[in-house]
C-alpha positions, -999 to 999 in steps of 0.1 A, spaced: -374 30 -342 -374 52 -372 -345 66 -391 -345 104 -373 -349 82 -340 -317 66 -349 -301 94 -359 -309 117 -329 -295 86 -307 -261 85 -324 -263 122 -323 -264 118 -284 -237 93 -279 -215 111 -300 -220 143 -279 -217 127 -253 -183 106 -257 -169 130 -286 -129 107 -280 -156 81 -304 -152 102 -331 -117 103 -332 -115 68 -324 -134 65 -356 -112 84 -380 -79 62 -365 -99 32 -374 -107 41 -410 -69 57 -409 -55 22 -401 -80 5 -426 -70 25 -453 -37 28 -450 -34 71 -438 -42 74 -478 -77 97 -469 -62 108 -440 -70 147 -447 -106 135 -459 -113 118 -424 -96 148 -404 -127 171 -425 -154 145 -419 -143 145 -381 -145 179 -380 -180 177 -397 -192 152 -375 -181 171 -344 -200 205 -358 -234 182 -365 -233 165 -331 -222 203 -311 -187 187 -299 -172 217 -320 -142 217 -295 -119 196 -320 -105 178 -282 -113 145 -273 -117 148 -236 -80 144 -216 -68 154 -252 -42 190 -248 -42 213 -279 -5 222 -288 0 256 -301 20 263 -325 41 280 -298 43 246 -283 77 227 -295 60 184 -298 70 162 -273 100 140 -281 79 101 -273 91 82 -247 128 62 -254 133 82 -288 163 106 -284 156 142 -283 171 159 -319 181 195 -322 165 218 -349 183 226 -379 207 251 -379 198 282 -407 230 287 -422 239 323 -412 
């Protein structure tokens, strides 16, 4: 197999199962420390354009909008915003 052979069939698998690329950029996150953390978010973003998963979502993944106050996780108590002082 040549090189654009290879290339076409990581292409493929990527489109296919786009969660790899994310699982990708938490694995060089966790390697490096989160120190190229906004470099990795632009490469995953890169490789999703090349390979057509443009969506930015792994699959089962919901966007939150801005709109969209973030979940408090499981067994962490729920904090109230800051008050503006008035």
């Amino acid at each position: 197999m040549d090189l654009k052979g290879l290339v076409d069939k990581a292409k493929a698998a990527l489109k296919g199962n786009p969660s790899l690329i994310e699982k990708g950029g938490d694995a060089v996150d966790k390697a490096t420390g989160g120190k190229y953390s906004s470099h990795v978010g632009k490469a995953q973003d890169a490789v999703r354009k090349a390979v057509g998963a443009e969506d930015g979502q792994a699959p089962g993944q919901a966007e939150q909008t801005p709109e969209q106050p973030k979940q408090t996780p499981p067994g962490q108590p729920k904090q109230d915003p800051p008050q503006q002082p008035q």
